[in-house]
C-alpha positions as CSV (number, residue, x, y, z in Angstrom):
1,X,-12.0,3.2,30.8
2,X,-12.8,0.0,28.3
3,X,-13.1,0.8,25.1
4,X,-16.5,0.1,23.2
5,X,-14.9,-2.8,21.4
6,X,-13.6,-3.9,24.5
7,X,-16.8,-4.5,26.8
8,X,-17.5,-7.2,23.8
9,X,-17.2,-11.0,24.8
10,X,-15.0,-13.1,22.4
11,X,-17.5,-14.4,20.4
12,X,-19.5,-10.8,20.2
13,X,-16.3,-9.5,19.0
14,X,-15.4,-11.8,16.5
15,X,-18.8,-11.3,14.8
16,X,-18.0,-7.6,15.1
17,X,-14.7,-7.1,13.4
18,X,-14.3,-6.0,9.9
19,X,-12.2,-9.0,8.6
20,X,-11.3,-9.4,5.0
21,X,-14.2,-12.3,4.3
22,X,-17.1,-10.7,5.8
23,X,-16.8,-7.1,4.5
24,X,-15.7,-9.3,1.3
25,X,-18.9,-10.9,1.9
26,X,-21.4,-8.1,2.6
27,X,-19.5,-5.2,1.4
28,X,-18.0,-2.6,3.6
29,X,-21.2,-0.3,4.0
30,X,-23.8,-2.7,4.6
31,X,-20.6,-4.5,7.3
32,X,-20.2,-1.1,8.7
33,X,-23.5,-0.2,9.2
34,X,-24.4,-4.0,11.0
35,X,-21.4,-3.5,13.6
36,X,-21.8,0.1,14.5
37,X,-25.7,-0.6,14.6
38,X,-25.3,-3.9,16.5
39,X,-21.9,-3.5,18.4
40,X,-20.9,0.1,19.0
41,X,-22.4,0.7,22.4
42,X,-21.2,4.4,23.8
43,X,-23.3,5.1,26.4
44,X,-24.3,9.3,27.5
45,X,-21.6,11.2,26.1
46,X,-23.0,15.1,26.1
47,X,-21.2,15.8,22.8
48,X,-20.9,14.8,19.1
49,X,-16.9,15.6,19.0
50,X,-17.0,12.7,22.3
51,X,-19.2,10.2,20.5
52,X,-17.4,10.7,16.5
53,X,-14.3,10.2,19.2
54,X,-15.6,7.0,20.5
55,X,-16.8,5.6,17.0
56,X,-13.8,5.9,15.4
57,X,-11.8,4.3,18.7
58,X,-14.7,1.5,17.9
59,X,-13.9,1.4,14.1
60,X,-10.1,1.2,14.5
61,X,-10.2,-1.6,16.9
62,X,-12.9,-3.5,15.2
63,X,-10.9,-2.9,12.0
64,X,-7.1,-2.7,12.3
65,X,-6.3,-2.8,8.6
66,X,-8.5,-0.1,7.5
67,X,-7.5,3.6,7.8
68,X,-9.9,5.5,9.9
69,X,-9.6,9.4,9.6
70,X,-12.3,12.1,11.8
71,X,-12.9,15.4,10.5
72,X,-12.3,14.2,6.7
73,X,-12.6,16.8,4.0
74,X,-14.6,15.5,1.2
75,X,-16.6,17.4,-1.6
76,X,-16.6,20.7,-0.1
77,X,-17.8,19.3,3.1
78,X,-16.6,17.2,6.1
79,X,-17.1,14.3,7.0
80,X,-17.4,12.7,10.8
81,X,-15.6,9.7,10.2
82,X,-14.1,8.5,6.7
83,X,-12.6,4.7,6.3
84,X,-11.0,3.5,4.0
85,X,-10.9,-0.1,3.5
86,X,-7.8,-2.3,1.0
87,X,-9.5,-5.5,0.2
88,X,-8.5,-8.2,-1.3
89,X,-9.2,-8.2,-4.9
90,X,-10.4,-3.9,-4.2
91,X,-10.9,-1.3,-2.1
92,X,-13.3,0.6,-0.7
93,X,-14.4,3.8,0.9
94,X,-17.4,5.1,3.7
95,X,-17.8,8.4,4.8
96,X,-19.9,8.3,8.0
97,X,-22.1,11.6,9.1
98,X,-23.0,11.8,13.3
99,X,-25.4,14.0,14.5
100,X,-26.5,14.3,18.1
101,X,-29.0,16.1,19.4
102,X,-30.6,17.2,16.3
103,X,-33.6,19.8,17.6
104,X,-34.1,22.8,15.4
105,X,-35.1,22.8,11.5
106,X,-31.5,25.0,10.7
107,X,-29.3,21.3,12.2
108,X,-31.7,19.3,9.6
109,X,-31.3,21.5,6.7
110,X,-27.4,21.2,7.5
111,X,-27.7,18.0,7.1
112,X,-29.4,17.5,3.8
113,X,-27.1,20.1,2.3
114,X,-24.2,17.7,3.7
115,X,-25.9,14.8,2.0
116,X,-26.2,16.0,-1.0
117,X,-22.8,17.4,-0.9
118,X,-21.3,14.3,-0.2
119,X,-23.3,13.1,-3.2
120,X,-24.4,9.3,-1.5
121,X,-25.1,8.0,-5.4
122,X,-21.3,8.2,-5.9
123,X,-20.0,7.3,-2.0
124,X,-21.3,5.4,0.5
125,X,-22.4,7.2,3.3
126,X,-23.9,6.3,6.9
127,X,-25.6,9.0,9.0
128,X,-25.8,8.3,12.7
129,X,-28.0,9.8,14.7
C-alpha cells in the first residue's frame, strides 16, 4: 500500500514538503495546515486511531527533519499528533487534534474542553475533522 505522500507526483510533492524555506517562509502552522489541507489525501478509513495513523505517516515523510509524535501528552490533555519543528534561526511546535465522525453534542463538548485545554493562544493547534 502507497503511502499518502507517495501517490503525489514530483512536482506535487515538492510543493508539499515541509522544507526549511517554506515553513521559514509561512511559519509551521499556516505550512502545516496548507499541506495536510491540500496534500494529505487518506481515503475511507473507518477509524480515527487509522487516519491520526496515516497523518502522521503523511507528516513524517513530507517532513523528515521534524519529530512527529501520536498520542502526545500536553496540558493535561492529549494530543493526536504533536510536531515539533528545529528551524533555522528557531523552532517551533503544533499540536494537531483529529476527530472523525463527530455526531453527538457529548464528542463536541470533548472537544472544546480539549481546546481550551491545550490553550490555542499559547500553542498552535490544528483540529481536523
Amino acid at each position: 500500500m502507497l503511502s499518502d505522500l507517495a501517490k503525489l507526483t514530483g512536482k506535487q510533492k515538492s510543493r508539499a514538503l515541509l522544507n526549511k524555506a517554506n515553513v521559514g517562509w509561512t511559519g509551521l502552522l499556516m505550512k502545516s495546515a496548507e499541506i495536510i489541507q491540500n496534500n494529505w489525501q487518506p481515503g475511507k478509513l473507518g477509524s480515527e486511531l487509522k487516519y491520526r495513523d496515516s497523518l502522521a505517516l503523511f507528516l513524517r515523510e513530507a517532513a523528515p527533519d521534524a519529530h512527529i509524535e501520536t498520542e502526545y501528552r500536553h496540558a493535561g490533555t492529549t494530543t493526536d499528533v504533536y510536531v515539533k519543528w528545529a528551524g533555522i534561526i528557531s523552532g517551533d511546535e503544533v499540536l494537531i487534534e483529529l476527530k472523525y465522525n463527530l455526531r453527538h453534542k457529548g464528542e463536541y463538548d470533548r472537544l472544546i474542553g480539549q481546546i481550551e485545554q491545550i490553550n490555542p493562544k499559547k500553542h498552535s493547534l490544528i483540529v481536523v475533522l
